[in-house]
MMTF fields as JSON, N, C-alpha, C and O atoms, coordinates in Angstrom:
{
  "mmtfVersion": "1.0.0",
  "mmtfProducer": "UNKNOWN",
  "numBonds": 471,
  "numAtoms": 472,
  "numGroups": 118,
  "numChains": 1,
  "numModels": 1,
  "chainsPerModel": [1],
  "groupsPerChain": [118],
  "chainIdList": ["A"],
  "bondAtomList": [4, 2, 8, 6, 12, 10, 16, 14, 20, 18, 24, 22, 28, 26, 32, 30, 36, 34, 40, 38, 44, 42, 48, 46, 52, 50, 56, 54, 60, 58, 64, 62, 68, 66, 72, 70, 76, 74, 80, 78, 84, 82, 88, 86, 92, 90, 96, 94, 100, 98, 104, 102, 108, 106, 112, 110, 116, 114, 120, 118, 124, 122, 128, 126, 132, 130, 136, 134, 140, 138, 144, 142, 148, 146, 152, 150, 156, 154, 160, 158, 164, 162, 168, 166, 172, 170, 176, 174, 180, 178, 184, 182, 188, 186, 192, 190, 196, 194, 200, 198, 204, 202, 208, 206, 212, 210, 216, 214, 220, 218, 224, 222, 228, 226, 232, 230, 236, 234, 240, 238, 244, 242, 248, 246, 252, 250, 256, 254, 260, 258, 264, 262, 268, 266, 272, 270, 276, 274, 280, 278, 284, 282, 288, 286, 292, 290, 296, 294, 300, 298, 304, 302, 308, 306, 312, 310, 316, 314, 320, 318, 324, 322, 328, 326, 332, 330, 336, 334, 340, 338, 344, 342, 348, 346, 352, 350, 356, 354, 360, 358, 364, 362, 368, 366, 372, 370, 376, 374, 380, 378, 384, 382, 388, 386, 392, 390, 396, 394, 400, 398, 404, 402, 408, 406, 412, 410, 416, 414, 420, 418, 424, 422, 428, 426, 432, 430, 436, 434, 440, 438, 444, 442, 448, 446, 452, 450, 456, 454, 460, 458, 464, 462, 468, 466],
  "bondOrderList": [1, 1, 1, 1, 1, 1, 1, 1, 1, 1, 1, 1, 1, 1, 1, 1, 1, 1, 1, 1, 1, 1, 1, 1, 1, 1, 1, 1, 1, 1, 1, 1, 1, 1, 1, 1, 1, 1, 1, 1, 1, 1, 1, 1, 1, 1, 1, 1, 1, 1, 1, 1, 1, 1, 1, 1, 1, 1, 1, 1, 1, 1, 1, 1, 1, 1, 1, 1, 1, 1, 1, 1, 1, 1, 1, 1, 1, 1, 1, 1, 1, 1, 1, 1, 1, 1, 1, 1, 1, 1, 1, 1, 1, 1, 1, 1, 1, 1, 1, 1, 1, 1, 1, 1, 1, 1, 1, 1, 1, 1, 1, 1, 1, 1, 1, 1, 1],
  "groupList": [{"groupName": "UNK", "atomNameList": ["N", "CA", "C", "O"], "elementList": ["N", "C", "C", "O"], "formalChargeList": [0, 0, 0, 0], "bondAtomList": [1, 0, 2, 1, 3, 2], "bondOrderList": [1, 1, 2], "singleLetterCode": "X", "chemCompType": "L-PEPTIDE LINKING"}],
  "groupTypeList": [0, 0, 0, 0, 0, 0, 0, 0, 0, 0, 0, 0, 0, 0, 0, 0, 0, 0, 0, 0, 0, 0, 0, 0, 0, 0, 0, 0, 0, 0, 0, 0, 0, 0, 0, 0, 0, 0, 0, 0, 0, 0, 0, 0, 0, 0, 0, 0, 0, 0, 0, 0, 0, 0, 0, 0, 0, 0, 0, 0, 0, 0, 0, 0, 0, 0, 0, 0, 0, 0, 0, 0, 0, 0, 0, 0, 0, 0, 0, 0, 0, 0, 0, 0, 0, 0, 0, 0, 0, 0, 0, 0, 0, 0, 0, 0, 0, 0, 0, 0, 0, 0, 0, 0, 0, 0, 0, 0, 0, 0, 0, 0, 0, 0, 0, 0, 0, 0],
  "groupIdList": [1, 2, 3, 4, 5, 6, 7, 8, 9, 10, 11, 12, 13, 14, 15, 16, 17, 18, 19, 20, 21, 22, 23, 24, 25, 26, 27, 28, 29, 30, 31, 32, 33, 34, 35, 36, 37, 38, 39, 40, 41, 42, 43, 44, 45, 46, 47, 48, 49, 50, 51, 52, 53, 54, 55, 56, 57, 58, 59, 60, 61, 62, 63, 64, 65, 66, 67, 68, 69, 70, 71, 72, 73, 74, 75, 76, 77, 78, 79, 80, 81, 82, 83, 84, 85, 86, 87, 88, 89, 90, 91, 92, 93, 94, 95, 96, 97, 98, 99, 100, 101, 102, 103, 104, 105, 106, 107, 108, 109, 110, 111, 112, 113, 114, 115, 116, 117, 118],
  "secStructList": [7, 2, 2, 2, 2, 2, 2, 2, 2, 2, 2, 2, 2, 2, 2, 2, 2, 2, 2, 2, 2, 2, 2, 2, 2, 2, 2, 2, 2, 2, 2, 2, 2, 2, 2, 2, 2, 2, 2, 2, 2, 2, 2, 2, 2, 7, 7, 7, 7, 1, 7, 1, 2, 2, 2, 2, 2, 2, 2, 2, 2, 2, 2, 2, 2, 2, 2, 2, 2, 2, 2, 2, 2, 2, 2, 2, 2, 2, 4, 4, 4, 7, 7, 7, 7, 7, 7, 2, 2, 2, 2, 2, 2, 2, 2, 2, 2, 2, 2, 2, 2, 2, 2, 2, 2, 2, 6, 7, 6, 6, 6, 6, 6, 7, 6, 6, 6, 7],
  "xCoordList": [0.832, 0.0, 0.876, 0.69, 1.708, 2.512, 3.305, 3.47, 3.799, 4.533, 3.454, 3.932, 2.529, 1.357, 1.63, 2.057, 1.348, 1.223, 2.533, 2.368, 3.645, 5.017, 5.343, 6.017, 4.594, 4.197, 3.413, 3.644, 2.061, 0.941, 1.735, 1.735, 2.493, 2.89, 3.936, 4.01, 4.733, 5.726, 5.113, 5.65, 3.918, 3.283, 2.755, 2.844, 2.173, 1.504, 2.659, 2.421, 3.719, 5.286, 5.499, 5.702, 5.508, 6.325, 4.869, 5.074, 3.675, 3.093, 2.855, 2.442, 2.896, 2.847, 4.069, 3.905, 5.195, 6.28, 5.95, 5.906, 5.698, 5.496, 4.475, 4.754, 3.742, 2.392, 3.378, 3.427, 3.977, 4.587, 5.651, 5.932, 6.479, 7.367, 6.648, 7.184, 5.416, 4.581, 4.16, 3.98, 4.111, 3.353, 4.394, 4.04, 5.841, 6.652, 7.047, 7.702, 6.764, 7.437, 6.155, 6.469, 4.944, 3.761, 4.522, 4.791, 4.984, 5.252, 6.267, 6.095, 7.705, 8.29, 8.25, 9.052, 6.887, 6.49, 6.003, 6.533, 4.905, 4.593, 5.28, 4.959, 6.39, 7.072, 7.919, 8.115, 8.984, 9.21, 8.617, 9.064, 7.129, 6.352, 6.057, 5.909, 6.004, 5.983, 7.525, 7.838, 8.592, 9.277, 9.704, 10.31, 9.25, 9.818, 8.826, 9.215, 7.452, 6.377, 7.039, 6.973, 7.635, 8.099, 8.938, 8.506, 10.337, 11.409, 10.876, 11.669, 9.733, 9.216, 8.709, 9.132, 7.857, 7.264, 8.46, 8.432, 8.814, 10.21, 11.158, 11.477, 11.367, 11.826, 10.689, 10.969, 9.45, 8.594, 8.692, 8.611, 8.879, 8.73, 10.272, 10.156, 11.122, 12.239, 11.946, 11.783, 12.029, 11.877, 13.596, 14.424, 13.591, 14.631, 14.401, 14.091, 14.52, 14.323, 15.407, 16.624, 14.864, 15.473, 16.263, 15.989, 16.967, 17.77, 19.226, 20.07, 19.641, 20.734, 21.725, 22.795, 21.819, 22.773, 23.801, 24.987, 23.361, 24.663, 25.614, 26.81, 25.155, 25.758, 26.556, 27.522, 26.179, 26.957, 27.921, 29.033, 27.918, 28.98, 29.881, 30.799, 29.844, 30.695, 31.613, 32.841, 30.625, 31.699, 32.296, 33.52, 31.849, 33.029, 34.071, 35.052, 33.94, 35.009, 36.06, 37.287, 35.437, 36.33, 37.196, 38.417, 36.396, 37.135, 37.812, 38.295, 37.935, 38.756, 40.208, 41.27, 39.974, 40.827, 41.857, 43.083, 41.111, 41.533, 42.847, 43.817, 42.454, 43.019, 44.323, 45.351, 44.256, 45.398, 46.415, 47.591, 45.802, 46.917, 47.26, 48.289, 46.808, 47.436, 48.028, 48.56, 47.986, 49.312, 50.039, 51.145, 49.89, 51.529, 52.118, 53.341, 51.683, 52.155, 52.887, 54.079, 52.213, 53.295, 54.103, 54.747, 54.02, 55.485, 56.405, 57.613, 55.825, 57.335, 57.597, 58.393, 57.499, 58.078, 58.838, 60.049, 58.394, 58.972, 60.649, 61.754, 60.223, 61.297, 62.156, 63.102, 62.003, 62.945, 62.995, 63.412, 62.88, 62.853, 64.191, 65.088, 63.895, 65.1, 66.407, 66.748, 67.062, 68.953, 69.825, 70.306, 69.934, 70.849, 72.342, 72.786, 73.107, 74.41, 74.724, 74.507, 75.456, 76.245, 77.633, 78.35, 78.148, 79.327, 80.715, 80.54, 81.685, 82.967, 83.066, 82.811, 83.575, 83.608, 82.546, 82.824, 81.2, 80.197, 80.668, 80.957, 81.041, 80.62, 82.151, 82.085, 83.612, 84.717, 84.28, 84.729, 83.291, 82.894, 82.313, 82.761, 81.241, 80.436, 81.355, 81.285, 82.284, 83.197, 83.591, 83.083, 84.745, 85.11, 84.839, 85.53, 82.855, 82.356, 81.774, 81.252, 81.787, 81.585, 82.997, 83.068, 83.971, 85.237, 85.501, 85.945, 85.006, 85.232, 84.402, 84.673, 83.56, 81.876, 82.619, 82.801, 83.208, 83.622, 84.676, 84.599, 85.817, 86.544, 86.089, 86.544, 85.476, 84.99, 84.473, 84.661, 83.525, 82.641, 83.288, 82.987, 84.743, 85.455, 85.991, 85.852, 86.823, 87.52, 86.854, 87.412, 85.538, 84.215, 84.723, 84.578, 85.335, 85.059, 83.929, 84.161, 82.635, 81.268, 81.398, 81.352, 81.566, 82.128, 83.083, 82.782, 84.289, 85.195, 85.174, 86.152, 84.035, 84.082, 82.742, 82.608, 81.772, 80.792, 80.274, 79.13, 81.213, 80.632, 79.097, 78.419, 78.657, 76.908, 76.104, 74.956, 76.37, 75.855, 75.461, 74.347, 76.528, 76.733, 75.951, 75.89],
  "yCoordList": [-1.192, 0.0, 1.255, 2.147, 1.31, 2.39, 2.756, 3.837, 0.972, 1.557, 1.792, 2.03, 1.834, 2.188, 3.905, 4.677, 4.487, 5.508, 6.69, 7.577, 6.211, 6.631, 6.678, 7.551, 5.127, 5.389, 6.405, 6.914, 6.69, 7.933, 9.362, 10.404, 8.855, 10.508, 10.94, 12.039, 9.982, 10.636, 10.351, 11.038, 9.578, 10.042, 11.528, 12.443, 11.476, 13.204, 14.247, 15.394, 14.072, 15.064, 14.74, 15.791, 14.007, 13.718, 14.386, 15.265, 13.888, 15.46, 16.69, 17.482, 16.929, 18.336, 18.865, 20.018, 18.431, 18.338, 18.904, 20.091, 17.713, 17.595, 18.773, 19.757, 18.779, 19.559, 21.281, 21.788, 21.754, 23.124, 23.363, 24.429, 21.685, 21.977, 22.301, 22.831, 21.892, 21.952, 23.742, 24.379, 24.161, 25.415, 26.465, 27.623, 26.126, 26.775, 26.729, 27.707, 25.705, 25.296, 26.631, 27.341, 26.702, 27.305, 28.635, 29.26, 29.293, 30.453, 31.016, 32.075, 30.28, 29.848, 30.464, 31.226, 29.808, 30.073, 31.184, 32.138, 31.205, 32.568, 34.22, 35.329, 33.652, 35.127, 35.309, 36.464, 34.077, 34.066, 34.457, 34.707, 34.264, 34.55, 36.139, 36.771, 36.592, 38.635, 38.956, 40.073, 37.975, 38.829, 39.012, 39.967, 37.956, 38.101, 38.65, 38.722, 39.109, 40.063, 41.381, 42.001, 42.069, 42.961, 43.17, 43.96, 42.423, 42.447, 42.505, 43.028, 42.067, 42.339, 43.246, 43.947, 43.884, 44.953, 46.359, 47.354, 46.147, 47.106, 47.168, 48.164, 45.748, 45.683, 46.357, 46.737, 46.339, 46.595, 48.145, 48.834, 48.986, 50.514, 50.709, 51.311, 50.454, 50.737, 50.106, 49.066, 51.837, 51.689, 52.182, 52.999, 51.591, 52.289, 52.885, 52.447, 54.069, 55.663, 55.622, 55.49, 55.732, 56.361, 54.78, 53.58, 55.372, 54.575, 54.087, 54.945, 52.315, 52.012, 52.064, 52.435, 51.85, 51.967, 52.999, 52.677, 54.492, 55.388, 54.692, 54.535, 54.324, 53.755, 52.457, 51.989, 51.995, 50.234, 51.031, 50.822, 52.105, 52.588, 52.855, 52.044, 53.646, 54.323, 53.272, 53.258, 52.372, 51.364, 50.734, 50.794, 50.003, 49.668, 50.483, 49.893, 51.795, 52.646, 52.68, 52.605, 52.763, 52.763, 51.031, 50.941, 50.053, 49.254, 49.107, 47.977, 49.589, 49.86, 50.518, 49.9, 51.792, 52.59, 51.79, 51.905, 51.011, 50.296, 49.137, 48.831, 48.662, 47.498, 47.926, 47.266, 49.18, 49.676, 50.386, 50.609, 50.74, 51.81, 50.101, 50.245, 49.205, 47.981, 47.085, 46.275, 47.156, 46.832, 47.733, 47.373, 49.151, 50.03, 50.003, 49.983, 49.992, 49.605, 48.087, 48.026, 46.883, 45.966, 45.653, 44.615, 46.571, 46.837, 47.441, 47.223, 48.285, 49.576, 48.849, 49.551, 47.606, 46.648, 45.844, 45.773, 45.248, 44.643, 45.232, 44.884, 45.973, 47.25, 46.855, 46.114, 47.222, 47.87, 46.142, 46.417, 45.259, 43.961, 43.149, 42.499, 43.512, 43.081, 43.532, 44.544, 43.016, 43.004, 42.341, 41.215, 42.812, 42.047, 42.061, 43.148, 40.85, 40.693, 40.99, 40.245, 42.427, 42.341, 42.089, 42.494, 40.988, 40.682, 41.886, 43.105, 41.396, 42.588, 43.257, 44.46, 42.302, 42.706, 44.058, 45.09, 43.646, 45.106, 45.992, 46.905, 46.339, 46.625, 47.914, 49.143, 46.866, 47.693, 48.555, 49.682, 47.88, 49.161, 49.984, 51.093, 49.901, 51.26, 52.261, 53.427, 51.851, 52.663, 53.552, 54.641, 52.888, 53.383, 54.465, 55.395, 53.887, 55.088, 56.15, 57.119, 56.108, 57.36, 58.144, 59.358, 57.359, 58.107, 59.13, 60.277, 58.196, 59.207, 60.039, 60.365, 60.436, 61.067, 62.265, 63.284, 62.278, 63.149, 63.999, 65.2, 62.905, 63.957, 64.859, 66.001, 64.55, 65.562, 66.271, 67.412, 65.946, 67.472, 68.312, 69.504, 67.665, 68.67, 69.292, 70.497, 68.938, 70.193, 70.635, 70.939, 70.619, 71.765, 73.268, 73.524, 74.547, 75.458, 76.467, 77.537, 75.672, 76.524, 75.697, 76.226, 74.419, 73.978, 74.544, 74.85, 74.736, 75.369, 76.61, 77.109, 77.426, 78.853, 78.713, 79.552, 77.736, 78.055, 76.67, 76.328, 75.774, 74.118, 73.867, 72.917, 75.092, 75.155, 75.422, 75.193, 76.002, 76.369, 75.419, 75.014, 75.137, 73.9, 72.908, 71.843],
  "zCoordList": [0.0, 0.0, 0.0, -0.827, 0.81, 1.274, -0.303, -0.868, -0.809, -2.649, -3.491, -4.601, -3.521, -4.564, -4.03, -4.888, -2.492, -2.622, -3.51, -4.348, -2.905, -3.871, -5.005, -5.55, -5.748, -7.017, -7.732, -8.829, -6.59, -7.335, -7.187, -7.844, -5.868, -5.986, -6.876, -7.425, -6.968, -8.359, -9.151, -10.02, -9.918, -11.096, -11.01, -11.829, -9.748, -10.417, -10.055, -10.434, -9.469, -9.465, -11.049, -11.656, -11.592, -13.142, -14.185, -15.022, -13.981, -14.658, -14.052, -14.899, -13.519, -13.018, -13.583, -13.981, -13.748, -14.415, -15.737, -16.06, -16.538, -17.952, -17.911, -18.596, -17.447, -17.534, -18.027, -19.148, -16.839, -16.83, -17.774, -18.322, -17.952, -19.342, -20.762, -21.736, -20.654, -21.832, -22.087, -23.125, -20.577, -20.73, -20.658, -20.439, -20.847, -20.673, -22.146, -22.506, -23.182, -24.573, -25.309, -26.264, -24.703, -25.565, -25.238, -26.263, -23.954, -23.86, -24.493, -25.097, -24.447, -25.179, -26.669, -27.208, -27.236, -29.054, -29.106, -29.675, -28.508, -28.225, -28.12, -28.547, -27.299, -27.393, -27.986, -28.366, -28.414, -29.923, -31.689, -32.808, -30.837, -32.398, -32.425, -33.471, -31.368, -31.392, -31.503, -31.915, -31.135, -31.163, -32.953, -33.439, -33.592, -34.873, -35.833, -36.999, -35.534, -35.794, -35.565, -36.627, -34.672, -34.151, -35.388, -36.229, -35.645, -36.337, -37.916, -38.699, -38.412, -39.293, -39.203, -40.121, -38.539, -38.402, -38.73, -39.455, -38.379, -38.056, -39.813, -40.462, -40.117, -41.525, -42.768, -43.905, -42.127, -43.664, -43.347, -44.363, -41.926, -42.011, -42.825, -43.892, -42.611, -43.424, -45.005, -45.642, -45.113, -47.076, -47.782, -47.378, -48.537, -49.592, -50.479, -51.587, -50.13, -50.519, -52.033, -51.905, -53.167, -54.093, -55.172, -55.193, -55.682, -56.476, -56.043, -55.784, -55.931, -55.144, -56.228, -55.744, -57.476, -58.585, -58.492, -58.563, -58.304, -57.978, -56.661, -56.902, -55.439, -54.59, -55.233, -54.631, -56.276, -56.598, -57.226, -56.741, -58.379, -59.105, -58.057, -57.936, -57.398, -56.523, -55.608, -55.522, -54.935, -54.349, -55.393, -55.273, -56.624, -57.165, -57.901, -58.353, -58.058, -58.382, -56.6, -56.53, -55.827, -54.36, -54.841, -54.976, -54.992, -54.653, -56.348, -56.415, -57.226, -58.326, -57.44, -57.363, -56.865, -56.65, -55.44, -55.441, -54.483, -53.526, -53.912, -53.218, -55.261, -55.913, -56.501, -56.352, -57.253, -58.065, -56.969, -57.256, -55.596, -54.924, -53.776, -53.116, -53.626, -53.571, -53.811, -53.052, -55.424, -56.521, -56.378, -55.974, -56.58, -56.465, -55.488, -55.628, -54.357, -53.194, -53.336, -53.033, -53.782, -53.805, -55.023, -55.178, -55.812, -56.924, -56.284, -56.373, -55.564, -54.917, -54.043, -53.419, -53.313, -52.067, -53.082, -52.869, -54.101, -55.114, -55.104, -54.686, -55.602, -56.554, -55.292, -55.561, -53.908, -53.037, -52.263, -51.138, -52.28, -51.566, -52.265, -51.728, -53.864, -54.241, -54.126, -54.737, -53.535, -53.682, -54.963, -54.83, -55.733, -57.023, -56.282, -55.913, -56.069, -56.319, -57.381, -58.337, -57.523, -58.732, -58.586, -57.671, -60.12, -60.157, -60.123, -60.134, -60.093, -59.417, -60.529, -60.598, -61.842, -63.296, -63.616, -64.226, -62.958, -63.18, -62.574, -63.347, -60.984, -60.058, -60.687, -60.671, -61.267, -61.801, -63.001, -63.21, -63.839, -64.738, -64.481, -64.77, -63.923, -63.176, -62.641, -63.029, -61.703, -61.392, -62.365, -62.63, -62.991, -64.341, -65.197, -65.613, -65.477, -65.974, -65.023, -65.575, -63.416, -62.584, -62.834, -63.023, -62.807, -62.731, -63.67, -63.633, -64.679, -65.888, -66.447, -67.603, -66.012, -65.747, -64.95, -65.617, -63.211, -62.527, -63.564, -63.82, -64.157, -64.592, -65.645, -65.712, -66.23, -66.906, -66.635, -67.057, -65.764, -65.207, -64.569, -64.628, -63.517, -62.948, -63.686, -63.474, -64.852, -65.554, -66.829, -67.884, -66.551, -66.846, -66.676, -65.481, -67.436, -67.106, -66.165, -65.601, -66.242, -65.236, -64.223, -63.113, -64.275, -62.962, -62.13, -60.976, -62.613, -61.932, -61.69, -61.135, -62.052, -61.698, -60.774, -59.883, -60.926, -59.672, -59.261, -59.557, -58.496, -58.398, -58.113, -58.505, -57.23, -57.075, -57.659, -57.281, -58.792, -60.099, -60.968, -61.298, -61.277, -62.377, -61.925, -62.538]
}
């Protein structure tokens, strides 16, 4: 007698249970279902005013302009990233022709009368 009663009473603890999980799943939908009435509500007052096409030109001219000053930027890292070893054989002609570049310009007559000038 006494396990029959333990039995009834956790049956009606296990719906009373179920019972409030049930009424908690409806509330649950419920206020889920205004809240996304709301969010619609809210999306249909926002209108788009006018024509979006001038706005598409414009960003893709930005992202035109974005693209090309991002290539020049990584040509001029290019340019300056590289180090050429040059061989000695070069490195003696270059000389050569600075050397012989200076002398001439030094015994430049306008050189020699105004080196800041010239």
């Amino acid at each position: 007698s006494q396990l029959e009663q333990e039995v009834s009473v956790l049956g009606k603890k296990v719906k009373r249970q179920n019972r409030r999980n049930l009424w908690l799943k409806k509330l649950g939908a419920i206020h889920s279902n205004q809240v996304e009435e709301k969010k619609a509500a809210r999306r249909r007052r926002t209108v788009v005013v006018g024509d979006v096409k001038p706005l598409q030109d414009a960003l893709d001219e930005v992202a035109q302009i974005l693209s090309e000053s991002c290539n020049s930027l990584g040509s001029e890292k290019q340019k300056m990233g590289k180090t050429r070893v040059v061989s000695r054989n070069k490195r003696q002609m270059v000389l050569a022709e600075e050397s012989k570049r200076f002398k001439a310009i030094s015994g430049h007559r306008q050189f020699k009368a105004d080196p800041l000038k010239a």
